[in-house]
SENU-695622 format. One record per residue: x, y, z negated of N, C-alpha, C, O in turn; residue number from 1; residue in one letter. Coordinates in steps of 0.001 Angstrom, whole numbers, plus 500000, padded with zeros to 6 digits. Each point is the difference from the previous one (the first is absolute). Example, Ala and Ser with C-alpha at 12.3 -4.5 7.8 and 13.67 -1.06 7.14 Angstrom:
2
+--------+--------+--------+--------+--------+--------+--------+--------+--------+--------+--------+--------+------+------+
:    n.x :    n.y :    n.z :   ca.x :   ca.y :   ca.z :    c.x :    c.y :    c.z :    o.x :    o.y :    o.z : resi : resn :
+--------+--------+--------+--------+--------+--------+--------+--------+--------+--------+--------+--------+------+------+
: 513190 : 494310 : 492200 : 499110 : 501190 : 500000 : 500900 : 501200 : 500000 : 501036 : 499981 : 499335 :    1 :    A :
: 498614 : 501069 : 501385 : 500820 : 501190 : 499940 : 499230 : 501090 : 499270 : 500509 : 501108 : 499831 :    2 :    S :
+--------+--------+--------+--------+--------+--------+--------+--------+--------+--------+--------+--------+------+------+
***
This chain:
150
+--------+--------+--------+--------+--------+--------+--------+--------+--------+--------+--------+--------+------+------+
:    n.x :    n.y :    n.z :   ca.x :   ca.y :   ca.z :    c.x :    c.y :    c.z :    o.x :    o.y :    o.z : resi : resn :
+--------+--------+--------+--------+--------+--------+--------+--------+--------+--------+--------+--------+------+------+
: 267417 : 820327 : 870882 : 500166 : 499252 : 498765 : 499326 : 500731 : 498846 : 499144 : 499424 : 499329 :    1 :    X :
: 501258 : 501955 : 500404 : 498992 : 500570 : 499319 : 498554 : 500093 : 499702 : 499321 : 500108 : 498978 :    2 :    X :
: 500421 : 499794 : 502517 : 498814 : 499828 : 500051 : 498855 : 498716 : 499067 : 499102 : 499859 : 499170 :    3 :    X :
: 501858 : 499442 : 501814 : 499953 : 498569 : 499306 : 499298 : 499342 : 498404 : 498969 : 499419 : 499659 :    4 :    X :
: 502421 : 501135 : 499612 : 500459 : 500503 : 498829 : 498481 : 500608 : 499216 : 499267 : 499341 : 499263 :    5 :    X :
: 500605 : 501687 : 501037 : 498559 : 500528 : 499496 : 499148 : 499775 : 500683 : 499306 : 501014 : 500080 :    6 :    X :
: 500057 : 497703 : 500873 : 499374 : 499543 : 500418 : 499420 : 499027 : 498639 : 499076 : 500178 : 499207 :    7 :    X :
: 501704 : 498984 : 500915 : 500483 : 498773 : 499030 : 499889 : 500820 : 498197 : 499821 : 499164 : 499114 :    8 :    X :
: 500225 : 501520 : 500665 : 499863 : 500622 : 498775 : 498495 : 500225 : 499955 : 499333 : 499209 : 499334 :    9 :    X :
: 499993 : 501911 : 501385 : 499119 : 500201 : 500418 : 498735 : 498479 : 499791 : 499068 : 499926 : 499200 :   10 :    X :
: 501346 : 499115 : 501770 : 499063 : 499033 : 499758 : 500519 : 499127 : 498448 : 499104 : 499579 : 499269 :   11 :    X :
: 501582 : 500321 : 500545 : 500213 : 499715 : 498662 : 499353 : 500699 : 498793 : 499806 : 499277 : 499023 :   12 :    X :
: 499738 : 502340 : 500864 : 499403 : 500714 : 499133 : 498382 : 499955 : 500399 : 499196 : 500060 : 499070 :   13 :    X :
: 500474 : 499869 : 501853 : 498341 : 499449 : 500362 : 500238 : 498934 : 499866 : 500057 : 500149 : 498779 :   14 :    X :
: 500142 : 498882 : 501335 : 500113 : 498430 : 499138 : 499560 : 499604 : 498642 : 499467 : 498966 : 499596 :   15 :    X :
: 501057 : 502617 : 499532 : 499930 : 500001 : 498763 : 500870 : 499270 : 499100 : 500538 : 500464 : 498994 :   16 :    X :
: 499567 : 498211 : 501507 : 500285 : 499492 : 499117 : 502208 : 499306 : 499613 : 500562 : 499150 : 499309 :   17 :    X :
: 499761 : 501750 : 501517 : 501707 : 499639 : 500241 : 500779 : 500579 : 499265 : 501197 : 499714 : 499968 :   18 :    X :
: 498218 : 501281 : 499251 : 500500 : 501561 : 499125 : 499427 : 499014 : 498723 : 500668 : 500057 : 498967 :   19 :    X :
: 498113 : 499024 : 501036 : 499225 : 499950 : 498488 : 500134 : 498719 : 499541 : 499367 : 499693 : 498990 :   20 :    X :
: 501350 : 499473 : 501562 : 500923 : 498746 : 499380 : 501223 : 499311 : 500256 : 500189 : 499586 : 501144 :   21 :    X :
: 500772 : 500204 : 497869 : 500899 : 499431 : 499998 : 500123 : 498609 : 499429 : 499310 : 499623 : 499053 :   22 :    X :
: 501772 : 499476 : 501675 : 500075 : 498817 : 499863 : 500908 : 499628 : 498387 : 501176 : 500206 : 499699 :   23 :    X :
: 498161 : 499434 : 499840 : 501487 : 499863 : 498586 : 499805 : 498660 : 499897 : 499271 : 499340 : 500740 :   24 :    X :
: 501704 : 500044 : 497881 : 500271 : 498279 : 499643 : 499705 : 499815 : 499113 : 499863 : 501067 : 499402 :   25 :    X :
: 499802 : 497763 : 499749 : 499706 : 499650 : 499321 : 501101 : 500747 : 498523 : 499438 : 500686 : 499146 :   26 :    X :
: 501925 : 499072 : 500784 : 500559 : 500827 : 499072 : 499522 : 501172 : 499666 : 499709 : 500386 : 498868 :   27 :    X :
: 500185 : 500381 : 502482 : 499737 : 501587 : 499300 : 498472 : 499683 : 499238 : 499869 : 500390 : 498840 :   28 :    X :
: 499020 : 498920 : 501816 : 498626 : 499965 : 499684 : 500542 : 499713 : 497768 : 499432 : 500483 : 499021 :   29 :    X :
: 501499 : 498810 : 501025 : 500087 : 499246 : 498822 : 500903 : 500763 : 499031 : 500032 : 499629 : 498826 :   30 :    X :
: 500986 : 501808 : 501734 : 500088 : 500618 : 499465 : 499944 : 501113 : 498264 : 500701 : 500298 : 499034 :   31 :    X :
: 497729 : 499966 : 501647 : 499483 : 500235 : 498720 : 499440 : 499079 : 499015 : 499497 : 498907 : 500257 :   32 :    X :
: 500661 : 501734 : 498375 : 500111 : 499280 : 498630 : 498485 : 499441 : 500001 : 499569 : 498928 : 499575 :   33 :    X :
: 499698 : 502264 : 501106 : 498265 : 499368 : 499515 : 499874 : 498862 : 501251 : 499381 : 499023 : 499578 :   34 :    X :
: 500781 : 500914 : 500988 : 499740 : 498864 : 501313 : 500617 : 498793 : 499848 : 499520 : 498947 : 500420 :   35 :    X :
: 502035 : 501199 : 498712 : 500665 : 498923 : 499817 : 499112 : 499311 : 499101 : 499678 : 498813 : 500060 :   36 :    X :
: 499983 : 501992 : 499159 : 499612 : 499433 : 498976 : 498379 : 498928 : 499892 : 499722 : 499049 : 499268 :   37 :    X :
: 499419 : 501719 : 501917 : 499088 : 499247 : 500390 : 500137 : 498565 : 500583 : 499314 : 498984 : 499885 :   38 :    X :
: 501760 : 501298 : 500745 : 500652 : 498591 : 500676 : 500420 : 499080 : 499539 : 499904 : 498855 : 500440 :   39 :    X :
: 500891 : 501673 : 498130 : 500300 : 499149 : 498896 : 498610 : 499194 : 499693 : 499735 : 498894 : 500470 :   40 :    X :
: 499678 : 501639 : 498915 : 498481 : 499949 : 499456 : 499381 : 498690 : 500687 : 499828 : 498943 : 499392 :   41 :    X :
: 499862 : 501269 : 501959 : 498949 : 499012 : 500159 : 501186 : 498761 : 500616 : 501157 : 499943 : 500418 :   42 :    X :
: 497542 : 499072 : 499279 : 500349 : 498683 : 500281 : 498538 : 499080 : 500840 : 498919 : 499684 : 499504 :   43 :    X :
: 501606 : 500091 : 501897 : 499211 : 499899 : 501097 : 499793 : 498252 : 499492 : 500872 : 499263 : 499539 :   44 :    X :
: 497703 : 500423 : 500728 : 499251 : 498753 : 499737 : 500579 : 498924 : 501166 : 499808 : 500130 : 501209 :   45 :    X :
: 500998 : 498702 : 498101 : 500984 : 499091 : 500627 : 499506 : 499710 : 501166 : 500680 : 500031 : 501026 :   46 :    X :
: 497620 : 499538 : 498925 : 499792 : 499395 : 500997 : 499643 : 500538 : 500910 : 499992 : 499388 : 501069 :   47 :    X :
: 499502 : 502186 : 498859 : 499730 : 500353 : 501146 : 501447 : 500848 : 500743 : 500059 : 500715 : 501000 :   48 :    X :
: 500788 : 498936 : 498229 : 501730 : 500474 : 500810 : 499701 : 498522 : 500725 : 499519 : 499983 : 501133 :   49 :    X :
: 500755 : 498916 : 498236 : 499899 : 498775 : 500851 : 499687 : 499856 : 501292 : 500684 : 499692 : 500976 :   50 :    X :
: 497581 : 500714 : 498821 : 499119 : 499699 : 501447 : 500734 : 501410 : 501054 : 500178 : 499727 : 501187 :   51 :    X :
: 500102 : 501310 : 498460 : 500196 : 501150 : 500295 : 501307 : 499948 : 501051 : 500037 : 500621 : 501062 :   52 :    X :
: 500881 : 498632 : 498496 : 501445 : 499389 : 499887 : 499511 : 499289 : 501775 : 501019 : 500108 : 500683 :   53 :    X :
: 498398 : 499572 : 499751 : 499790 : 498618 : 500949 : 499320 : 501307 : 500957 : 500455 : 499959 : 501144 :   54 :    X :
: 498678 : 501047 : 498662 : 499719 : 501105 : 500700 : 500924 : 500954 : 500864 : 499948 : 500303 : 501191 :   55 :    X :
: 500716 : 499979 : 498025 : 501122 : 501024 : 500120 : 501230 : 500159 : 501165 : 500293 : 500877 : 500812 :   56 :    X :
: 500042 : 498324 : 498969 : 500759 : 500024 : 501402 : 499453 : 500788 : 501478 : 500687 : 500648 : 500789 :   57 :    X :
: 498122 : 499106 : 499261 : 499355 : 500311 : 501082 : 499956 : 501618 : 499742 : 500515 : 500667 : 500898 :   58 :    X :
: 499141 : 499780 : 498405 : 499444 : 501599 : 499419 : 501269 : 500909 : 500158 : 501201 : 499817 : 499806 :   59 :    X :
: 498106 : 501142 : 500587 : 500604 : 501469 : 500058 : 499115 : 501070 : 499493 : 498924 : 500230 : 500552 :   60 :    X :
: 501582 : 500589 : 498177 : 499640 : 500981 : 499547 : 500027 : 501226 : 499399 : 500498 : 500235 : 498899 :   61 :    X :
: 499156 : 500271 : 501571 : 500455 : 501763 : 499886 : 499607 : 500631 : 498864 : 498797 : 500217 : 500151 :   62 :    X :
: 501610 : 500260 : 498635 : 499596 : 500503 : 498790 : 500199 : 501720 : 500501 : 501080 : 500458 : 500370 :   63 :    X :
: 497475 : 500433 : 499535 : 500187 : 501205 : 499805 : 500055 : 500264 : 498447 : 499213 : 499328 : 499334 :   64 :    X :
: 501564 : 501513 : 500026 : 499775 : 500094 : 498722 : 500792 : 501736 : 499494 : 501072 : 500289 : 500532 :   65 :    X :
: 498355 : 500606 : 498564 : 500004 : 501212 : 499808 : 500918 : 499438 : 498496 : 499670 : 499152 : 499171 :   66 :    X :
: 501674 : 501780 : 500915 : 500969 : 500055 : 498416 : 499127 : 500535 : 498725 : 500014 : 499727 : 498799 :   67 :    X :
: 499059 : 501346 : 502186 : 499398 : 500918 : 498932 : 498481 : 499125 : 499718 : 498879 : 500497 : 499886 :   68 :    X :
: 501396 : 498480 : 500068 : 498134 : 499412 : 500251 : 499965 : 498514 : 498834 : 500518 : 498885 : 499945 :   69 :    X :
: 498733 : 501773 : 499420 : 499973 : 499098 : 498671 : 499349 : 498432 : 500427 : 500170 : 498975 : 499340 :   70 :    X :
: 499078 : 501137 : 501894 : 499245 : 498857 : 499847 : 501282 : 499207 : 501140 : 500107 : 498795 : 500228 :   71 :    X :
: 500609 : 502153 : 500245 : 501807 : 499308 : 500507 : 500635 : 499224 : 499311 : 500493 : 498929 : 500353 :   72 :    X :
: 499551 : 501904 : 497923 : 501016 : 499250 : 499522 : 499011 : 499086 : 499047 : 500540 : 499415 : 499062 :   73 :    X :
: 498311 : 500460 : 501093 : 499591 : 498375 : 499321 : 500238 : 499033 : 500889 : 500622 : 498983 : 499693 :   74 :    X :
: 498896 : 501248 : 501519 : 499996 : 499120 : 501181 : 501142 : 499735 : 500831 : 499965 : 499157 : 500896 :   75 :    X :
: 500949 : 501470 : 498861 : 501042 : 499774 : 501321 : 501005 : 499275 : 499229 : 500682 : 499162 : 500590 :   76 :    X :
: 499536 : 501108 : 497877 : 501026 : 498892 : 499510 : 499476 : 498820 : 499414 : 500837 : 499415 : 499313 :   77 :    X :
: 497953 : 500000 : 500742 : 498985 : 498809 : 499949 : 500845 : 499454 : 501540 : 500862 : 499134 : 500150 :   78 :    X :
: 498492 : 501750 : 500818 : 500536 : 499269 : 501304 : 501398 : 499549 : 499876 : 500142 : 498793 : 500195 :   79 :    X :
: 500837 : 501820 : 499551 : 501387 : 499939 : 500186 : 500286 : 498008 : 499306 : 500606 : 499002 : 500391 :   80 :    X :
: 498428 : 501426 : 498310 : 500352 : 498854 : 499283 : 499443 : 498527 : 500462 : 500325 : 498839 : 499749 :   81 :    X :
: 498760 : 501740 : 500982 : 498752 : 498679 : 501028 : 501216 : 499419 : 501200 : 500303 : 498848 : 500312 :   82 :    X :
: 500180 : 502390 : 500145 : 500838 : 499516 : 501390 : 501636 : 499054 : 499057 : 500344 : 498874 : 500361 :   83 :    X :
: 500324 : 501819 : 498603 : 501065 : 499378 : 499304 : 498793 : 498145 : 499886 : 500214 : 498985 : 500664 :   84 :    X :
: 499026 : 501151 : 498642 : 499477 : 498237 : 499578 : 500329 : 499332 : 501449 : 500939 : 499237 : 500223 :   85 :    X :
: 497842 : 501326 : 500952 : 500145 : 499382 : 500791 : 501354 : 499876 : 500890 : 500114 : 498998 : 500706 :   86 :    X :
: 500986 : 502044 : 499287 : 501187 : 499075 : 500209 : 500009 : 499541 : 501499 : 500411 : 498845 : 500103 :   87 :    X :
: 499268 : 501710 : 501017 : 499858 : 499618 : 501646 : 500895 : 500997 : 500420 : 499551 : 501135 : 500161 :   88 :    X :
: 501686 : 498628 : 500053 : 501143 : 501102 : 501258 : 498770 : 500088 : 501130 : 499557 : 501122 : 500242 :   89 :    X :
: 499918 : 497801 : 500410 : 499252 : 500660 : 501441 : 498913 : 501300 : 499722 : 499847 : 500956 : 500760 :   90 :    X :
: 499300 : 498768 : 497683 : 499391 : 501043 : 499679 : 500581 : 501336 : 500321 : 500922 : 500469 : 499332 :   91 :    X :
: 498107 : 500656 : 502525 : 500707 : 501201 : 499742 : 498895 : 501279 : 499323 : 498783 : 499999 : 500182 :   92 :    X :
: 501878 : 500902 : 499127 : 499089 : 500665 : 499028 : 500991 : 501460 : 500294 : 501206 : 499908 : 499768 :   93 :    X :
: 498383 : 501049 : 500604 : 500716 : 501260 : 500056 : 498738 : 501222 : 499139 : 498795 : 500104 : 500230 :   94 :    X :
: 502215 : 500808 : 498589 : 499093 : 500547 : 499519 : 500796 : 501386 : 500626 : 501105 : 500241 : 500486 :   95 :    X :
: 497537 : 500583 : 499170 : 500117 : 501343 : 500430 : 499328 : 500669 : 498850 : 499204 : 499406 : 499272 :   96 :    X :
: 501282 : 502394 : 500516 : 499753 : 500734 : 498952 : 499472 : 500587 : 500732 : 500438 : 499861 : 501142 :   97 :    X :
: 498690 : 500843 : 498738 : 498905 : 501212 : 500203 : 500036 : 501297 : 499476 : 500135 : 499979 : 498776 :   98 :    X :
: 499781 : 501325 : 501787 : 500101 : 501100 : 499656 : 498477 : 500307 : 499589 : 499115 : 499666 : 500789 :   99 :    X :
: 500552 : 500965 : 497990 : 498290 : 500660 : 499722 : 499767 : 500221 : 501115 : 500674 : 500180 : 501015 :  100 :    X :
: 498047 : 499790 : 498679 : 499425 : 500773 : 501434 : 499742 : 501356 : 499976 : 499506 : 500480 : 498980 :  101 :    X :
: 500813 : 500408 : 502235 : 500315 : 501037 : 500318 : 498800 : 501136 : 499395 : 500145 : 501158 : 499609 :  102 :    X :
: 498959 : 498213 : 500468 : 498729 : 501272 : 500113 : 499009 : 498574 : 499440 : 500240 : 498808 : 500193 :  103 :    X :
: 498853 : 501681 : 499227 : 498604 : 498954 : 499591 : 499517 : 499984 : 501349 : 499763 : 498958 : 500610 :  104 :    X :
: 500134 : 501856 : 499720 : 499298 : 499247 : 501550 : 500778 : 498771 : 500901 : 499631 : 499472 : 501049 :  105 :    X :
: 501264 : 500348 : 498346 : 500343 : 499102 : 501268 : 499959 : 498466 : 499615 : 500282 : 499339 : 499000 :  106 :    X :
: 499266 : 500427 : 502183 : 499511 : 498235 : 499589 : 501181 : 498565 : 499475 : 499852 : 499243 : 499041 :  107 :    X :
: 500952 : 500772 : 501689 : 500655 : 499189 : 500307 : 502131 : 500251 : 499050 : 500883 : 500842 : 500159 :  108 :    X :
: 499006 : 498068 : 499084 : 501956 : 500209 : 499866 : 500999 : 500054 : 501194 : 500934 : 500716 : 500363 :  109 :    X :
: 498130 : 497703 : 500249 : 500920 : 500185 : 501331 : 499231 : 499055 : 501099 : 499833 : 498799 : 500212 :  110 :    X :
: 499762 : 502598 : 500420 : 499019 : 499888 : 501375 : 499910 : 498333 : 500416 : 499074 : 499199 : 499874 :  111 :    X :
: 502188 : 500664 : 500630 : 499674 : 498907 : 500942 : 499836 : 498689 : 499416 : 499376 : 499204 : 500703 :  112 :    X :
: 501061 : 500359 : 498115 : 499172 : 499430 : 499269 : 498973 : 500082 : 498908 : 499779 : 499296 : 499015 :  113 :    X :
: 499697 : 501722 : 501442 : 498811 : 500570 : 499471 : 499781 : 499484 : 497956 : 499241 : 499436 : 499213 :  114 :    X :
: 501932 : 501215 : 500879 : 500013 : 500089 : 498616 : 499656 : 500925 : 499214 : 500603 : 501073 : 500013 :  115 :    X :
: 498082 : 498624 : 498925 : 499386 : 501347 : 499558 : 500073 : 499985 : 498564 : 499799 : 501066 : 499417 :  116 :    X :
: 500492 : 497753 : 499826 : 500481 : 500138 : 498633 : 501232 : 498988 : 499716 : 500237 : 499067 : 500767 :  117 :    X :
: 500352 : 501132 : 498337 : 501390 : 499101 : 499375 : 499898 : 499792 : 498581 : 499581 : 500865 : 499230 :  118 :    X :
: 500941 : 497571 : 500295 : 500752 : 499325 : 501289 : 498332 : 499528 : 500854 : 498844 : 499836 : 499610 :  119 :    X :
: 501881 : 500087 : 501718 : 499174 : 498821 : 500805 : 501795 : 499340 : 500604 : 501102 : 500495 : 500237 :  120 :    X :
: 498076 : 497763 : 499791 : 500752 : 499271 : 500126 : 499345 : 499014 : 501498 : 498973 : 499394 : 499696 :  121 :    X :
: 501338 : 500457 : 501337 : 499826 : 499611 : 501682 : 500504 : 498768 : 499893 : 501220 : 499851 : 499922 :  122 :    X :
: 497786 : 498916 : 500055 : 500681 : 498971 : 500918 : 499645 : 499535 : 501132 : 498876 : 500113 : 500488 :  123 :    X :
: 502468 : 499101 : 500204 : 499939 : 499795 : 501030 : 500692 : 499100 : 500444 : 501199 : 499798 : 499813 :  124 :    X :
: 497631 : 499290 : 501152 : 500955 : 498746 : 500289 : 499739 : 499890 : 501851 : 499028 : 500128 : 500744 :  125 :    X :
: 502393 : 499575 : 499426 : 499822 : 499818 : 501402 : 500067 : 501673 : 500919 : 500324 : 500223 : 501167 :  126 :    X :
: 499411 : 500335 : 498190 : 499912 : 501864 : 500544 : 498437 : 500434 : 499479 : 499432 : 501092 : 500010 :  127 :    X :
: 500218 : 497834 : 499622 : 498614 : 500607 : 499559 : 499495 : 500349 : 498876 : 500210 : 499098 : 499190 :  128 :    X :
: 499143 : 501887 : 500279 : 499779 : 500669 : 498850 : 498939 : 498376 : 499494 : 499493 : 499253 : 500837 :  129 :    X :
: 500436 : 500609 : 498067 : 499244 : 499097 : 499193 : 499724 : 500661 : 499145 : 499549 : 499229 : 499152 :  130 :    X :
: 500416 : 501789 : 500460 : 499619 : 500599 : 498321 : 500639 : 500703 : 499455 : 501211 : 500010 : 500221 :  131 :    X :
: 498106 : 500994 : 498696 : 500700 : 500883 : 499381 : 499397 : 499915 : 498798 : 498872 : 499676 : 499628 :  132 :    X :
: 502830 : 500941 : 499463 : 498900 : 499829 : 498242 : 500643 : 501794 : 500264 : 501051 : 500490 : 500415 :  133 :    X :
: 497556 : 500069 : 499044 : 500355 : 501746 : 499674 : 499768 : 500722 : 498954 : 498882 : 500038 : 499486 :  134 :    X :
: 501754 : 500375 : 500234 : 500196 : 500718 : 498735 : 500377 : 498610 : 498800 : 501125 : 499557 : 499771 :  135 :    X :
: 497620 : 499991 : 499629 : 499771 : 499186 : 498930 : 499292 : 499092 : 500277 : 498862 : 500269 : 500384 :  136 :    X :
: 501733 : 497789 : 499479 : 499553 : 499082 : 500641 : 498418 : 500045 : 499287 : 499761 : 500458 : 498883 :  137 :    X :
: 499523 : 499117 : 501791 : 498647 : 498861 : 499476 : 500062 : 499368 : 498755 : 499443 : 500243 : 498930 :  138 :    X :
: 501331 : 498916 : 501418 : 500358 : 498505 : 498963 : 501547 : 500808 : 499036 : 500260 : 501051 : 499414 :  139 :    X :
: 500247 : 497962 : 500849 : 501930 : 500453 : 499652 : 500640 : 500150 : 501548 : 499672 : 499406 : 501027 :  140 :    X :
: 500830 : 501089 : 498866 : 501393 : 500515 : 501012 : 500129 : 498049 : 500876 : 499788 : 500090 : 501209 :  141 :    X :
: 500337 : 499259 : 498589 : 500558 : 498697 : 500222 : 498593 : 499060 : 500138 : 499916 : 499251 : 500974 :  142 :    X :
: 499160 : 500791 : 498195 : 498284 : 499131 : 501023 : 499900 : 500813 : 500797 : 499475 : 499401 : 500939 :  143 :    X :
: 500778 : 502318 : 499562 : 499672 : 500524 : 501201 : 500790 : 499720 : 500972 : 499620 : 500271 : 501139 :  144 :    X :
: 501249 : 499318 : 498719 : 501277 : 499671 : 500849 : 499400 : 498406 : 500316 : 500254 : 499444 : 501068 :  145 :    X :
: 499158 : 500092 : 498167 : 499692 : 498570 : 500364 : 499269 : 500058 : 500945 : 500162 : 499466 : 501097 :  146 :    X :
: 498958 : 501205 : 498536 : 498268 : 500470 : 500753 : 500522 : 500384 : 501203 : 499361 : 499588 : 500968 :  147 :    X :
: 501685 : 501131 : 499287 : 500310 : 499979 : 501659 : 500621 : 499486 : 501250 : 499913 : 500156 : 501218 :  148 :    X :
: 500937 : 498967 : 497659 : 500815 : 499062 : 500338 : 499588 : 498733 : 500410 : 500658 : 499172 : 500629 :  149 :    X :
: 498267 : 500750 : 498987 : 499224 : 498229 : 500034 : 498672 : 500249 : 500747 : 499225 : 499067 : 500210 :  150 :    X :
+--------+--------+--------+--------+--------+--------+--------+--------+--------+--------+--------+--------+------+------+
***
């Protein structure tokens, strides 16, 4: 069993990535005063919650996002406020926090989804990756979300 034990540890620390993110919720994300406050702030364009709204159900998506990461807290409480418009219980969305990265050399937040800056935001429909917005959308946070969605 010991063995085991630090078997299983072992491949977990070459993994990289089991030590360098945690799963948190939307409360804690909303927590702080500056994030709340972004969230307060924006107000997502009716119609593309609308068309967005008829998408959603289907989607699953994974938000990597860093506490300490400024382009986190523009972007991740925009999202919070995109997912409140659109309003879908089937919508599933699990975010995770990220630890800095260890050394400049190293590529990745978290290996296996080859995450190399935050936020990046993964969708996915059906099990399949469709797109990612990383770091800082293109457009706004919500036409990139369109753009992958449609």
């Amino acid at each position: 069993m010991k063995r085991f034990l630090l078997s299983l540890v072992a491949l977990a620390f070459v993994g990289g990535s089991v030590w360098a993110q945690k799963e948190i919720d939307r409360a804690t994300i909303l927590q702080d005063p500056e994030w709340a406050q972004v969230y307060e702030a924006y107000v997502p364009d009716a119609v593309l919650i609308e068309n967005l709204r008829g998408k959603a159900p289907e989607l699953k998506i994974d938000v990597y996002l860093g506490t300490w990461c400024s382009d986190s807290k523009n972007h991740v409480p925009v999202f919070l406020k995109i997912l409140d418009a659109v309003n879908v219980p089937e919508l599933k969305v699990r975010f995770f926090a990220v630890d800095r990265k260890a050394d400049p050399g190293q590529k990745y937040f978290v290996n296996e989804a080859e995450v190399e800056k935050v936020p990046t935001f993964i969708f996915f429909v059906n099990g399949f990756e469709m797109g990612r917005i990383v770091e800082n959308p293109k457009n706004s946070l919500l036409q990139d979300m369109m753009i992958i969605v449609f």
